[in-house]
N, C-alpha and C positions, 0 to 999 in steps of 0.2 A: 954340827951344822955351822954352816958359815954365813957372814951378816945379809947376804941377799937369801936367806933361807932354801936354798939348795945344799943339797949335800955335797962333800968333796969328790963322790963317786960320777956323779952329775955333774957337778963344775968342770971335771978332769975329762971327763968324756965329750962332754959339750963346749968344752972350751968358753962358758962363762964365768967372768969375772965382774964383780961389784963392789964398790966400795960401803963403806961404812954408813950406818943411816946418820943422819942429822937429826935432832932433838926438835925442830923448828915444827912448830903447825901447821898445818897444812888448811888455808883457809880462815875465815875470821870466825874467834872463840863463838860457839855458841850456834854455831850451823851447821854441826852433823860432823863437821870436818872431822879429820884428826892426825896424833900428831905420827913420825916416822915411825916409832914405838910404837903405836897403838896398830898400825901395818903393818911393822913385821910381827908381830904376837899373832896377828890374824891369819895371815902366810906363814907362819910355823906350823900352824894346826892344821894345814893343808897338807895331803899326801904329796911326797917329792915330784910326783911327775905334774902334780897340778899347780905346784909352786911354781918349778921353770917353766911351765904354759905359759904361766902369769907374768912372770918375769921378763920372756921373749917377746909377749904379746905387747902388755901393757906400761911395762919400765921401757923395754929396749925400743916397742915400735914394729917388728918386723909384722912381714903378711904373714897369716894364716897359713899361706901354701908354702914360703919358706920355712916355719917352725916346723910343720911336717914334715921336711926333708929334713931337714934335721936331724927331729926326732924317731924318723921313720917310722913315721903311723900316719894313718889314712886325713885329709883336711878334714872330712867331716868328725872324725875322732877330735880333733882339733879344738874345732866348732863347740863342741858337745863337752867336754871339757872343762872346756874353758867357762862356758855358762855356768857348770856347777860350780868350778872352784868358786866365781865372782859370786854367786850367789848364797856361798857359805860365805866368805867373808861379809858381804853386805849384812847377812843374817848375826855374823859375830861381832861386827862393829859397832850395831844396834843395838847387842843387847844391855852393855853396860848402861846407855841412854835410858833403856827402858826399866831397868831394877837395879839396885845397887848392887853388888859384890858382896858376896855370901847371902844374898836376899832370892825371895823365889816367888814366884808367880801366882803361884795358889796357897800362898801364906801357910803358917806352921802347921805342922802335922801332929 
């Protein structure tokens, strides 16, 4: 996988290229933000085609209707998508906020 978390099959077909993340936070300490790392960890764990959705959509900027020519799948595929991918990571970025790492929700078993 390469640092904008598309794969090089995906890169090479789509002709995206990214550069490297920067380490800097995103936002002031202590507001949900987080840092380049803490994004791509959460865009890794997204299936390839929901990564460059993400990518195209919300790094690069384009419309909707031009990803889907792109990607050749339908805008509303698009659409639909794209909600989910955001909405796993919004769900993956949370959670370290909400339990610590190796910690679990309904305490030990």
């Amino acid at each position: 996988m390469t640092p904008d978390g598309a794969g090089p099959e995906i890169q090479q077909k789509r002709g995206v290229q990214m550069s490297a993340p920067s380490q800097t936070a995103i936002g002031p300490p202590g507001t949900g933000e987080h840092t380049d790392a803490e994004l791509m960890r959460a865009m890794a764990a997204l299936p390839e085609l929901s990564r460059l959705l993400v990518i195209l959509a919300d790094v690069r900027g384009l419309p909707y209707r031009d990803i889907a020519e792109a990607c050749a799948i339908p805008v509303p595929v698009v659409a639909a998508q794209l909600h989910l991918a955001r909405g796993h990571m919004i769900r993956r970025l949370a959670a370290p906020l909400a339990e610590p790492e190796g910690g679990s929700r309904h305490g030990s078993a």
